[in-house]
C-alpha positions in Angstrom: 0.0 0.0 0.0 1.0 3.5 0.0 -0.2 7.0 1.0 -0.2 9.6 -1.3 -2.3 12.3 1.0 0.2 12.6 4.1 3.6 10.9 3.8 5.4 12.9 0.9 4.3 16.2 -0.2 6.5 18.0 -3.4 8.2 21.1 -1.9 6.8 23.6 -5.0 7.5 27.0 -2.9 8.5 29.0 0.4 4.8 27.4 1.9 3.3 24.3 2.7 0.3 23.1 0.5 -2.1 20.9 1.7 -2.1 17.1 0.0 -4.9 17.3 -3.1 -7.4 14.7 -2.7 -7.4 11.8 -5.5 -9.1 12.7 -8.6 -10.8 9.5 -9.0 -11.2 8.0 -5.4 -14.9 7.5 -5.8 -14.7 6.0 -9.0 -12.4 3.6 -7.5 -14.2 3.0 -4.3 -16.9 2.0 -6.3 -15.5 -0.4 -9.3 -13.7 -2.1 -6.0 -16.8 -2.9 -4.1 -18.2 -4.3 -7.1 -15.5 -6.3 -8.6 -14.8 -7.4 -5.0 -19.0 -7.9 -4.5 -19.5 -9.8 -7.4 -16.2 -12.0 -7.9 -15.7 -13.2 -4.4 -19.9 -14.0 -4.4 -18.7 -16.6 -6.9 -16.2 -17.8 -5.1 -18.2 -18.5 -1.5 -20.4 -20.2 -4.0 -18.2 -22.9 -4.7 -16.0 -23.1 -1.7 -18.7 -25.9 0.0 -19.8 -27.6 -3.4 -16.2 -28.0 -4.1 -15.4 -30.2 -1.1 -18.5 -31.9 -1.2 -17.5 -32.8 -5.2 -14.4 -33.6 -4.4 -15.9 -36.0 -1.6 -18.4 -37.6 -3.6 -15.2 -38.9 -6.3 -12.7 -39.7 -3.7 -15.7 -41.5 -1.9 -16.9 -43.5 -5.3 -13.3 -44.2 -6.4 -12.4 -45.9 -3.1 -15.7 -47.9 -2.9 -15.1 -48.8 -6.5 -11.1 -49.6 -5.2 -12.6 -51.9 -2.6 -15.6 -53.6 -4.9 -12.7 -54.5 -7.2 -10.8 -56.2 -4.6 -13.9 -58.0 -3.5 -12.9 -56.6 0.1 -16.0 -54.1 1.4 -14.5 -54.8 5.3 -10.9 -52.8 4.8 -11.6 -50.5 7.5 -13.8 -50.1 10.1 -17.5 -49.8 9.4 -19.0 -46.5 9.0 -22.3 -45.1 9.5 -21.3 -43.1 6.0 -18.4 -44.6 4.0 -17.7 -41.3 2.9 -17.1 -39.7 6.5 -14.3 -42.5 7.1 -11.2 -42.0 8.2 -9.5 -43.0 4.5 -11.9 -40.9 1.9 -12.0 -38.1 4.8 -7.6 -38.3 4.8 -7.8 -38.1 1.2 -10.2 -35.0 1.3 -7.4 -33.5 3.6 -4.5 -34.5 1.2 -5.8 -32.8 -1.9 -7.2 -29.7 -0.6 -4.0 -28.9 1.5 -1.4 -29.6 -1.4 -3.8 -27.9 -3.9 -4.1 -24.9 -1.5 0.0 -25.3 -1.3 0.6 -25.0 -5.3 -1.5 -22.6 -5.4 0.8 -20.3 -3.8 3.8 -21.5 -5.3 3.6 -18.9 -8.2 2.9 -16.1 -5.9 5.7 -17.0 -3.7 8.1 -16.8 -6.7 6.4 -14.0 -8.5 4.8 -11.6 -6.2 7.6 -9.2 -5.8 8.7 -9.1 -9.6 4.8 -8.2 -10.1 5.1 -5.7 -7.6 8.1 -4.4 -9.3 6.4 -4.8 -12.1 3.1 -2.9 -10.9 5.4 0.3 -9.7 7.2 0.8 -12.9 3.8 0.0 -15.5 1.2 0.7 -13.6 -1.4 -1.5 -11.4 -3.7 -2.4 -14.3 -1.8 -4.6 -16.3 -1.1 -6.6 -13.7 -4.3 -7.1 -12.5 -5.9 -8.2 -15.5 -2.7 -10.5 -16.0 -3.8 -11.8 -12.7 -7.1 -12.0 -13.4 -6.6 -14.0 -16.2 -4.3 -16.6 -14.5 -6.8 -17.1 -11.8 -10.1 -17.6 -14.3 -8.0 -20.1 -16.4 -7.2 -22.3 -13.0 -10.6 -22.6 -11.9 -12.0 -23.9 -15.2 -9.2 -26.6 -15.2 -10.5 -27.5 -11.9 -13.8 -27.9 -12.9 -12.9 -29.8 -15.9 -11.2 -32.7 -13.7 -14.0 -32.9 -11.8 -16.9 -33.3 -14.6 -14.4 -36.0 -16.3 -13.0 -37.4 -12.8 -13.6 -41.2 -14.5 -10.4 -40.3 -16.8 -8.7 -37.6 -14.8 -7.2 -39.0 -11.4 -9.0 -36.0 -8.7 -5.1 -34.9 -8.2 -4.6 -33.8 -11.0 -6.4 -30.2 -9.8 -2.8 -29.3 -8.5 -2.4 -28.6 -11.9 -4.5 -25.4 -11.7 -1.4 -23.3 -10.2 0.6 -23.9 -13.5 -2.1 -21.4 -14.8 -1.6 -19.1 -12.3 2.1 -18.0 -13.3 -0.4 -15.6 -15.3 -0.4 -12.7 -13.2 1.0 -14.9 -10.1 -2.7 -15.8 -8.7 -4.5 -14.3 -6.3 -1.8 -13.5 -3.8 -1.4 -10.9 -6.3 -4.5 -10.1 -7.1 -5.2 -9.0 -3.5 -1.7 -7.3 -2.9 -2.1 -4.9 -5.8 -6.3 -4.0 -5.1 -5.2 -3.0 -2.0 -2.6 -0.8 -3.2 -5.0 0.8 -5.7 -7.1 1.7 -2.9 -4.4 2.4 -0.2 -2.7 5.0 -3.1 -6.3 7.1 -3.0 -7.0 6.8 0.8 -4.8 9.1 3.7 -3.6 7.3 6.5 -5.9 8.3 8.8 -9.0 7.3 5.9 -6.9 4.5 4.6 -7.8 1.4 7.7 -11.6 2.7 7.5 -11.6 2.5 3.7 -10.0 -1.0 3.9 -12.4 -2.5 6.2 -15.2 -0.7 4.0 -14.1 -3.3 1.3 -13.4 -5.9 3.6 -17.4 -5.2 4.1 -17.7 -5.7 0.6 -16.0 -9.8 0.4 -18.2 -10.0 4.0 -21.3 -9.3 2.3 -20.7 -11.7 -0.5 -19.5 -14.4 2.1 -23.0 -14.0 4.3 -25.2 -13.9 1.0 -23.7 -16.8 -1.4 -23.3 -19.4 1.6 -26.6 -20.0 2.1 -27.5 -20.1 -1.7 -25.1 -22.1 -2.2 -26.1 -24.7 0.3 -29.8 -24.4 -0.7 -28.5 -25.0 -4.6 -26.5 -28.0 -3.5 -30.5 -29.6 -3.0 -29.9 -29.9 -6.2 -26.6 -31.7 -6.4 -23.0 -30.0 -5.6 -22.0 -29.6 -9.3 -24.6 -27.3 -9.9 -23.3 -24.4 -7.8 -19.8 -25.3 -8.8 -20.5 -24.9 -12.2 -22.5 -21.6 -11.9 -20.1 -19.9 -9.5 -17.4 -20.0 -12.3 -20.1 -17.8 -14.3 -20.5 -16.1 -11.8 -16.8 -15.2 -11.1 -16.3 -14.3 -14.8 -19.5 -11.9 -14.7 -18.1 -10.5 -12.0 -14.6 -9.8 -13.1 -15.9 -6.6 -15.6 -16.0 -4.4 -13.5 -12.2 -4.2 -13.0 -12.1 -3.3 -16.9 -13.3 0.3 -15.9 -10.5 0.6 -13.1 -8.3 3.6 -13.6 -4.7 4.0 -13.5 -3.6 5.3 -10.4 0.1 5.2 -9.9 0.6 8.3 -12.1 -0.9 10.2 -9.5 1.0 8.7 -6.8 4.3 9.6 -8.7 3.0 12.9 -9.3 2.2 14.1 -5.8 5.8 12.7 -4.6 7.5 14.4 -7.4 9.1 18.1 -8.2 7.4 18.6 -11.6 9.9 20.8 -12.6 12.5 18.2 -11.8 10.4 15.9 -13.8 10.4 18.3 -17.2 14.1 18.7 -16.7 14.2 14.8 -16.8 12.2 14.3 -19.9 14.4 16.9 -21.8 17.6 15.3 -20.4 15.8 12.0 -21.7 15.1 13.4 -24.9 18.2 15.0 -25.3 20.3 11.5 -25.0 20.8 9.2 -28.0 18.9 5.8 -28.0 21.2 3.3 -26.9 21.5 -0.2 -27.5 22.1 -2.9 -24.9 22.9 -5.9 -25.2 20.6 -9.2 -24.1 23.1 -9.4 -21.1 23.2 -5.5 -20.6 19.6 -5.8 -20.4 19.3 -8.6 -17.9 21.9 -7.1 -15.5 20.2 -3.9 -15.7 16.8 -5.4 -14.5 18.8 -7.4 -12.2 20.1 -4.2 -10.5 16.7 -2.3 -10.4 15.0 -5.2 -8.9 17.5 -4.9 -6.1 17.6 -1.7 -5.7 13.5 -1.0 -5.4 13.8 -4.2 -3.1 16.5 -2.9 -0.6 14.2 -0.7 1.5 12.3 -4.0 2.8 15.1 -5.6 4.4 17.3 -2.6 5.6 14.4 -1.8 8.2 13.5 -3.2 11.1 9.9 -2.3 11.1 9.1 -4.0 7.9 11.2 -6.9 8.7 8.8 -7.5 11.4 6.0 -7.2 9.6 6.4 -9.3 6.9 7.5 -11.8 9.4 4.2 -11.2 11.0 2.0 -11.6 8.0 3.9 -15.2 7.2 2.7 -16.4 11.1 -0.8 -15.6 10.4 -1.4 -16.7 6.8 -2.5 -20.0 9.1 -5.9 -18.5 9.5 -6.9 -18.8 5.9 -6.0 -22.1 5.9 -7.5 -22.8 8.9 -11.0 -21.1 7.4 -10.5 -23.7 4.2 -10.3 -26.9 6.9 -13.3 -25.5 9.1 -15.9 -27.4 6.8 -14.4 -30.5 6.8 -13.3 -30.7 10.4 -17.0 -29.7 11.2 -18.6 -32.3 8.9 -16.5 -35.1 10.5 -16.5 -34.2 14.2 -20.3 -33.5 14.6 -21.3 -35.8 11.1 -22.7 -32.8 9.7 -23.0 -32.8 6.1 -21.1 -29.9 3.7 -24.0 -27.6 2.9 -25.1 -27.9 6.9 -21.6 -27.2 7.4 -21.2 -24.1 5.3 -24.2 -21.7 7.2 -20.7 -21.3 9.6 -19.2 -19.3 6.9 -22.6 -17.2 6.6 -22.4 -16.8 10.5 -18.6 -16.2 10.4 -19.7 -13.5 8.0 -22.3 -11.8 9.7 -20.2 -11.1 12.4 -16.6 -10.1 10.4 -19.1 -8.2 8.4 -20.4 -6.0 12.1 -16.6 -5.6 12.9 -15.5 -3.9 9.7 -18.9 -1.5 9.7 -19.7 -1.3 12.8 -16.7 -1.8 15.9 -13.8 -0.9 14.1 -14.9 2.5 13.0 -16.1 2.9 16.6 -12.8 2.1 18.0 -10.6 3.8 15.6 -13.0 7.3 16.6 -12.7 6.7 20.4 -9.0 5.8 20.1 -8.7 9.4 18.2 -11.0 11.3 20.4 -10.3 10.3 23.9 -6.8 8.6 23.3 -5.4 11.1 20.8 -4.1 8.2 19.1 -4.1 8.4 15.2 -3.1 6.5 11.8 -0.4 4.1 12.1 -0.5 3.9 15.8 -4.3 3.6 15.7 -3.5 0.5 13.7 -0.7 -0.5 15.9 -3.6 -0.7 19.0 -6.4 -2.5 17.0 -3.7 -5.1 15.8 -2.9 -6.0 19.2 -6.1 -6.3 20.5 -7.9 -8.4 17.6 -4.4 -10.6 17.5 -5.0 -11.8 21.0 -8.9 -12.5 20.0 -7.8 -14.7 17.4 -5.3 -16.5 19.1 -8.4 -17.4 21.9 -10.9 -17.7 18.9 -8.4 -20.7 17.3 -8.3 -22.5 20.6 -11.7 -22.5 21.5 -13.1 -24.1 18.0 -9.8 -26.9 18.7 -11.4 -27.9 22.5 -14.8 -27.3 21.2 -17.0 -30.6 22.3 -20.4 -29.1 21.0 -21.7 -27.3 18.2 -22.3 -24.1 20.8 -19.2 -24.1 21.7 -17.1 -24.3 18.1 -19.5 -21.2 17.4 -18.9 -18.8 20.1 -15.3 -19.7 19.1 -16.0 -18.6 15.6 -17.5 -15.4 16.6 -14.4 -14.6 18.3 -12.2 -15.2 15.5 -14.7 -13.5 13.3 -14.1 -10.1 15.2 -10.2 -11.0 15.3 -10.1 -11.1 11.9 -9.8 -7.4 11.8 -6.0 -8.2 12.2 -5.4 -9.0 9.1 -6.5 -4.9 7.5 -5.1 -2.9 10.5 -1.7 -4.9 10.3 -1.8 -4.0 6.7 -2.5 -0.8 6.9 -0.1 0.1 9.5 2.9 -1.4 7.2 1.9 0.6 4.7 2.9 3.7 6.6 6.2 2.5 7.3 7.5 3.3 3.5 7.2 5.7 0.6 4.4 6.0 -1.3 5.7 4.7 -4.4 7.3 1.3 -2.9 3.7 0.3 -1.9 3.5 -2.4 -4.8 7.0 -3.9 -3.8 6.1 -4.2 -0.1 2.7 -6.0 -0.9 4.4 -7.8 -2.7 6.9 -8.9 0.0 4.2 -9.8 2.4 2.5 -11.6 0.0 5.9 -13.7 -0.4 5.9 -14.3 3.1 2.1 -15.4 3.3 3.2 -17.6 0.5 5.4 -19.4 2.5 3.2 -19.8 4.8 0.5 -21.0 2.9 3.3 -23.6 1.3 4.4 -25.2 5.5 0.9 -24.8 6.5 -1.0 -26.8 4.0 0.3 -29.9 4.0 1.4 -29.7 7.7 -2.8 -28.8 8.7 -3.4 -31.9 6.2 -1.0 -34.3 8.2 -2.2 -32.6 11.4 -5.8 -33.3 10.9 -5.4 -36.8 9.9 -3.1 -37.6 12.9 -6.0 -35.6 15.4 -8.8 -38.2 13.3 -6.2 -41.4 14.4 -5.4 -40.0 18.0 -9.5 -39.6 18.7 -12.4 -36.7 18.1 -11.0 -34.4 20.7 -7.9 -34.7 19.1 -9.3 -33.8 15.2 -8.6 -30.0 16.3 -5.1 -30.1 16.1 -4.5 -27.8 13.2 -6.4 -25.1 15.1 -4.3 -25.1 18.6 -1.6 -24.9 15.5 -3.3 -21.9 14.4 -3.4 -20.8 18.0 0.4 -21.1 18.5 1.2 -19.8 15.8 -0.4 -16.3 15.8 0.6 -16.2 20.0 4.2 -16.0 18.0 2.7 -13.0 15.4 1.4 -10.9 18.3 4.6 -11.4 20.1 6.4 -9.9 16.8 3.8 -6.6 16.9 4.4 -6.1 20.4 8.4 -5.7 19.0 7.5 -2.8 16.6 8.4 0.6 17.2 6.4 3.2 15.8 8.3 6.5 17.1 10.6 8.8 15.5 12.7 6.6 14.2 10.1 4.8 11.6 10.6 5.9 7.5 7.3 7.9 7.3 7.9 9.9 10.6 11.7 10.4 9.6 10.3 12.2 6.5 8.1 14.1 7.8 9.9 15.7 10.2 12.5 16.6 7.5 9.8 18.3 5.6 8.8 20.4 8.6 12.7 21.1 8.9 12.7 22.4 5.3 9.8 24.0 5.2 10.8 26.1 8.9 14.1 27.2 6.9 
């Protein structure tokens, strides 16, 4: 992310101005909520017919495995063949390595995209992104409607598409950028959770479609929520361009005339393929160096790879649900309606409360306002993760979810605090950094929650938790890290401010 309104303001004369608002800042509000309304609408529509697909063929290939050995006793009898310990370990397997490859081109690509994004601009790479992601999910869809001659594994494929644009690790990094580059940084955490509202929303509403369509058989909603998803990608066709204006407001514009004539005034030269590649070498190193030369943002992306467990966490809920209280998928999903509802109050309702009353009473603003509210919803996730893992009734996993509904606010005030730690124009790169480190994170935790789920399943039903008290432990270590940054004078975005007011008393 950056921040264009309050960080870095061009020194054009003997007087301060004040920061002009984004031209287009409405216009982006708006295509966002849409493209974010619609798209992710789609996707809550197939995130419970998917499992249960991929149930039904894992279930149907091993019955037909154990009809062929003229063995139907292998295991232990089931009330459901399909909830057993074998198709449900399977289940586990595939989801957890396809959620792992996923990530794989992000984790190599992000930060060249981010590069990328800062030097071309953010739309090409989200509609390369975009394109990458569209192109997975119909490959997934096509091994499941011809799952009698393509073996079910064969979805890991689907990440080889998503070198396009490097998936949605991406994706995410660079929307929020577009709307962090429009926002101050006192407007930027309220805007963010504004659109949070927005994937909320969508969450609360296509949950319980989706479970109703499922009535109808799971392939149903899986097929539609791929139209759905490609409907709703249009809107980012009418997104503007905004890292012109970003450049702009950081930017002496006579310095920048003087540059073009300089430019201009130079022969064209001609590199060699080598020349070339070294020279793109060097700039990638260069616009990278700020991320690891400072302590602050060293944390932070440290921070975000510790907590990327809680999407994964969120992908096993259904599953672990279904199996420990026999539950099927579509009863299972309402959680993510309920989950919704409640993420949905925090982002409208508490945050915006807290953030005032932390401004009015506290005199505590921007980046340090995020600092607070980071703390506070990181030690409600951390209890929300260990009370759905000792949950032993329904009413229990529930209030557990609530609780990590309202912690997931961590996620947005983390971001936007590290976006005020560096320049305005750097805000690609660093997304793209922490979107490295939540790759990794995705790439340990997915096939560790898979291993730790069937091991909890062997050990016994109070044990089938495990990868939650993992989730638990794991963001205990992340709060531990944001209690370690220092947000006083000696941060970037404080440093340079106080060298403006230094030139601009002189």
């Amino acid at each position: 992310m950056t921040d264009t309104m309050t960080e870095i303001e061009p020194l054009l004369g003997s007087h301060a101005t004040k920061p002009a608002q984004h031209p287009k800042k409405l216009l982006v509000s708006i295509v966002c909520a849409i493209f974010l309304l619609s798209a992710d609408f789609g996707f809550f529509m197939s995130s419970a017919p998917q499992i249960a697909v991929y149930e039904d063929i894992i279930c149907r290939n091993y019955q037909a495995t154990l009809h062929r050995a003229g063995n139907e006793t292998l295991t232990p009898p089931v009330s459901n063949p399909c909830k057993s310990e074998t198709v449900q370990g399977e289940l586990a397997l595939v989801i957890g390595y396809q959620n792992t490859f996923d990530v794989i081109p992000g984790l190599l690509l992000s930060l060249p995209y981010g590069v990328l994004s800062d030097h071309w601009g953010r739309k090409p790479i989200v509609y390369l992104s975009m394109l990458g992601i569209l192109l997975g999910e119909i490959w997934v869809r096509i091994v499941c409607l011809w799952s009698s001659v393509i073996p079910i594994r064969m979805v890991w494929l689907s990440s080889v598409f998503k070198i396009i644009g490097g998936g949605d690790q991406v994706l995410t990094a660079i929307a929020m950028v577009i709307m962090a580059e429009v926002f101050s940084e006192d407007e930027r955490a309220t805007a963010l959770f504004r659109l949070q509202s927005c994937v909320q929303i969508a969450e609360i509403l296509a949950t319980p479609l989706s479970a109703y369509l499922m009535t109808f058989g799971p392939m149903f909603p899986y097929l539609l929520s791929i139209c759905i998803i490609i409907v709703g990608s249009i809107p980012a066709l009418f997104l503007p361009e905004t890292l012109r204006h970003t450049k702009a407001t950081r930017v002496n514009p006579e310095s920048l005339e003087q540059d073009s004539e300089d430019v201009q005034s130079q022969p064209p030269s001609k590199e060699t393929a080598v020349q070339e590649i070294t020279r793109q070498i060097h700039e990638f190193v260069q616009s990278t160096r700020f991320i690891w030369t400072d302590f602050n943002i060293c944390l932070m992306v440290l921070l975000m790879f510790v907590t990327t467990i809680s999407r994964q966490c969120t992908n096993l809920l259904l599953q672990y649900v279904s199996k420990k209280f026999d539950w099927s998928i579509s009863r299972a999903s309402l959680l993510i309606s309920l989950r919704g509802i409640f993420a949905l109050v925090t982002y409208l309702v508490i945050m915006p409360i807290l953030t005032f009353l932390a401004a009015k009473y506290l005199n505590i603003h921007g980046k340090h306002s995020d600092h607070l509210l980071s703390k506070g919803t990181g030690i409600l996730s951390i209890i929300g993760f260990a009370v759905i893992f000792i949950a032993p009734t329904p009413a229990i996993l529930i209030s557990g979810q609530v609780i990590l509904s309202i912690g997931s606010a961590f996620m947005i005030s983390t971001r936007s605090m590290a976006t005020s730690l560096v320049q305005p124009d750097h805000g690609a790169t660093l997304y793209s950094a922490i979107a490295i480190a939540q790759g990794v994170g995705t790439l340990i935790s997915g096939p560790l929650f898979a291993k730790l789920f069937r091991l909890g399943m062997h050990l016994g039903p109070a044990w089938m938790g495990l990868p939650f008290l993992q989730a638990s432990f794991f963001f205990a270590v992340a709060v531990i890290a944001l209690w370690q940054i220092r947000l006083g004078p000696s941060s970037r975005a404080n440093d340079e401010e106080q060298e403006q007011e230094s030139l601009l008393s002189q």
